[in-house]
N, C-alpha and C positions, 0 to 999 in steps of 0.2 A: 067392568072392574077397573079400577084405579090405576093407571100408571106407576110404576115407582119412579120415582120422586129422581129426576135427573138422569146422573147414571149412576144409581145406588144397584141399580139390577143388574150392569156391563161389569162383571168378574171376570173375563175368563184372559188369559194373560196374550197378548198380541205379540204376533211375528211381526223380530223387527228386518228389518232391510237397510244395508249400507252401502251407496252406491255413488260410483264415478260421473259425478254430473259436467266436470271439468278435469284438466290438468291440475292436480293436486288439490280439488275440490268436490266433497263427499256430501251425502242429504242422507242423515240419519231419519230413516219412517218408521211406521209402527200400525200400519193396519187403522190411521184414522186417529189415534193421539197422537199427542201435541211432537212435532217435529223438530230436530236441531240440524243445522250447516256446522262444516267443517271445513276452515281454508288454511292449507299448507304453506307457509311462506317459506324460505332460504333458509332460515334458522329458530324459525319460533311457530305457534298452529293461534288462529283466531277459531274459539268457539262462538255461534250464533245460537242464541237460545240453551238454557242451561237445563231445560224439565222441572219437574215440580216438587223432587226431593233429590237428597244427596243419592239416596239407592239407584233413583232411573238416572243420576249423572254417571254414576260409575258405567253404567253399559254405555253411553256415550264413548267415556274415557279407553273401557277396553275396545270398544270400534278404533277409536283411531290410535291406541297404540298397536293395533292390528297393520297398520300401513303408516306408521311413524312413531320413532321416538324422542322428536323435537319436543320442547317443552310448551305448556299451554301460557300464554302470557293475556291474552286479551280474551274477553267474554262480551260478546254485546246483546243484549235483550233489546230486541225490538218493540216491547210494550209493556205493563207492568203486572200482566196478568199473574198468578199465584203459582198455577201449571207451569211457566215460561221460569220461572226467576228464582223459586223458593230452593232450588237446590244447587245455588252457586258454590256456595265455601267448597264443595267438595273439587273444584278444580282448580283452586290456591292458584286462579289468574291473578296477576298483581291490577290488571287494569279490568275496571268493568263498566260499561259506556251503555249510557243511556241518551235520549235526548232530554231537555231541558220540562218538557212539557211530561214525557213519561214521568220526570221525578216527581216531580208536582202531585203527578197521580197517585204514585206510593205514597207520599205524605198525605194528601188528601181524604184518602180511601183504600191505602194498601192491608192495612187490618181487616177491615169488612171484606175485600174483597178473599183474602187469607181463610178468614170465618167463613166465608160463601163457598168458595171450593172447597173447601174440605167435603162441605157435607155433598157438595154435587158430583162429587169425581172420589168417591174415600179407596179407588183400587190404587190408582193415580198418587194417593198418601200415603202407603203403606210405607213404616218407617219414617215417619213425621217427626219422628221425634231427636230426629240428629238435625234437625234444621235449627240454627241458629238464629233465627228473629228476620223480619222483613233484611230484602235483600234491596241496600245502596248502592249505587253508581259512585265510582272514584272520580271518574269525567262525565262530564258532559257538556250537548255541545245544541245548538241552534242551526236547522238549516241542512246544513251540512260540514262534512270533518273525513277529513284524508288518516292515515293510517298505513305507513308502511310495513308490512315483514320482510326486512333485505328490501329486499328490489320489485317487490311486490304492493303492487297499489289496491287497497284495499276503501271505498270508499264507502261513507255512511250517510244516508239521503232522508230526510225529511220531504214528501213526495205530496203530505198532504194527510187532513184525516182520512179512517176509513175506519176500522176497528177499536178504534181510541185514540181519543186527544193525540196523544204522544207516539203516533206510530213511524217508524224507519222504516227504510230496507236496506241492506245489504250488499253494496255491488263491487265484481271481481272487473277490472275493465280489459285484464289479458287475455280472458276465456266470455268476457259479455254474458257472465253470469250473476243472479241475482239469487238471493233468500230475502223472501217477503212478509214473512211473520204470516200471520193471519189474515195481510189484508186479503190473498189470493190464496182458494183451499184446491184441493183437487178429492172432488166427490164426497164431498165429506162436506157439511150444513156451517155453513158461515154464522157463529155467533156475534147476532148486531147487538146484546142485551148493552153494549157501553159502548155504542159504534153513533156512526155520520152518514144516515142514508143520501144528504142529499151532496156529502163529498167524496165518499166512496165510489159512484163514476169516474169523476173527475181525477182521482188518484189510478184508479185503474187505466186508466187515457195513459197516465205518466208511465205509468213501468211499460206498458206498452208502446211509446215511444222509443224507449231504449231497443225495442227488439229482441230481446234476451236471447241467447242460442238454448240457454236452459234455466231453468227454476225451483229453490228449491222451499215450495210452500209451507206454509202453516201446519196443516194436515192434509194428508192423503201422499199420494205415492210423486217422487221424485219427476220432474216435467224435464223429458232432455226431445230439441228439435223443434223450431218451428208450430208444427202443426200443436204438439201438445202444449207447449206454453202458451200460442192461440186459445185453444178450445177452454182450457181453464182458466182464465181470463176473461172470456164470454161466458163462460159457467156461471164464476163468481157472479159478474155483473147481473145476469139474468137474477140470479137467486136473492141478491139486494134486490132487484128493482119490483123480483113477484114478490117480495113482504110486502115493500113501503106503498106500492100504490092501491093496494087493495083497504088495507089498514087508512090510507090517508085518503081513501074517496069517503069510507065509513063515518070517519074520526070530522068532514067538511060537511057531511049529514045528519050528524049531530047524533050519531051511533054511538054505542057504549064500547064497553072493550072486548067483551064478551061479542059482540057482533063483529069487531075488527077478525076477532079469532077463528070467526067461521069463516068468514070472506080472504083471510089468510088460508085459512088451508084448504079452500077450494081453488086458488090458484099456485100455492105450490105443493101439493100431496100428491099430485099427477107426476109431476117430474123430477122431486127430490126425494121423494119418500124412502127411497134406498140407499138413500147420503147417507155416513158414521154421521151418530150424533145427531141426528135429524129431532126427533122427538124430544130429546134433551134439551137442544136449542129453542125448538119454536115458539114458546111461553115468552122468553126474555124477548127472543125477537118482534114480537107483535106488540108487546108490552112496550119498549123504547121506538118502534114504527110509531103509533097511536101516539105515545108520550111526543115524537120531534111533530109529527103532523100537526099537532095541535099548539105548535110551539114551546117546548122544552127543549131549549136548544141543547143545553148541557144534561148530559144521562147522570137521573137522579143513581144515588148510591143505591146498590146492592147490599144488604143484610141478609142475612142466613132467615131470620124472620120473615123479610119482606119476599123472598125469594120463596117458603113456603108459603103464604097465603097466597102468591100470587099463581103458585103451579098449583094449588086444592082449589082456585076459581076456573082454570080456565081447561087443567089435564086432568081433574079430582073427577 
């Protein structure tokens, strides 16, 4: 029988978790959706990642007025994805920071990708309808960009592609803590559908240089110590490198894509098959593996269209 279609079949409402990853530094989780940071400065709060409507920002909002009632002033979205960004207004930050390359991508592709999640995540939209139109950055910045609250150094890192053109992270340098967006998940299936398989190591090198004491990922559960921000860190890496080399020995063979999809999930269904998100993911992922293998450097657009004929050829 047919899969449904993404996560059109994932209704059932996820326990979130709000937890102390730092000195005045929180990792809003949710069981495997999309995750938000939380940094307390002297006198003001930076939100990371805003969720995918105004409704899933208010639970953010009531987390941290749970342990603050400093005002929200900054919001950074680390990527331009739909789930990440689409529910900013509801936290009337006056500053919203992206980098230079994410904006690109909203302009370029932020409607399609809008039209695409909707239909891949519709729990995820409930309440779509208080969203005010694709979400702008007021700044932004190349590289890298500091960021004070009070006395608090907050810094903003362009580390490299991995997950998209345009990706940051997040880094506290009091507490040597980080929020990585997407490029790093914990147990939960890394979506490459608009990702850099062959920069995604190489970014993963970098946040790893830093050492982080703690991380507060993309999705899955909050990384505090060492060992766990190790282990999901080689998680990640592994779960890029078992897409792309299967799909890319295929795709040098002059295999179809349909073959890439078998030899993709004979080397990751052993070991990630019980990732959030696993099955949702693997269609896009094998699909832009196959698409860079064979040289497309830049990941074709996502359409709500192109996204169903591609999941009735390969999950149908």
């Amino acid at each position: 029988m047919a899969k449904a279609f993404a996560s059109q079949g994932d209704t059932g409402e996820k326990e979130v978790s709000f937890t102390e990853v730092g000195a005045g530094l929180w990792a809003f989780t949710a069981e495997g959706d999309p995750n938000s940071g939380v940094i307390i400065g002297d006198d003001s709060v930076m939100i990371v990642e805003a969720q995918a409507t105004p409704r899933l920002a208010r639970k953010v909002i009531d987390a941290v007025r749970s342990v603050t009632d400093k005002p929200i002033t900054h919001l950074v979205l680390t990527h331009y994805h739909a789930v990440r960004v689409l529910g900013a207004a509801a936290y009337g930050a006056p500053q919203i920071v992206m980098s230079d390359a994410a904006r690109a991508m909203v302009a370029e592709r932020g409607q399609e990708d809008w039209d695409s999640e909707f239909d891949r995540f519709p729990r995820l939209f409930e309440g779509h309808e208080e969203i005010p139109g694709l979400t702008w950055p007021t700044t932004t910045f190349s590289g890298r960009m500091t960021v004070f609250l009070g006395r608090r150094r907050v810094d903003l890192l362009q580390l490299g592609r991995a997950h998209t053109a345009g990706d940051c992270v997040v880094h506290v340098p009091d507490q040597n803590v980080m929020f990585t967006g997407d490029i790093v998940e914990d147990r939960s299936a890394c979506y490459c559908g608009d990702g850099y398989f062959a920069d995604w190591p190489a970014t993963l090198a970098a946040i790893q240089a830093y050492a982080p004491d703690a991380i507060g990922p993309g999705r899955g559960g909050a990384l505090i110590g060492s060992h766990a921000v190790d282990s999901a860190i080689a998680s990640t890496a592994d779960f890029v490198a078992s897409t792309y080399r299967p799909a890319a020995r295929v795709a040098a063979a002059g295999g179809s894509l349909r073959d890439a999809w078998a030899a993709v999930r004979a080397a990751c269904d052993p070991k990630f098959a019980d990732f959030a998100i696993y099955e949702h993911c693997l269609p896009f992922n094998v699909a832009r593996a196959y698409d860079e293998a064979r040289g497309i450097a830049h990941p074709r657009i996502w359409t709500a269209a192109r996204d169903k004929a591609m999941w009735a050829a390969l999950q149908g």
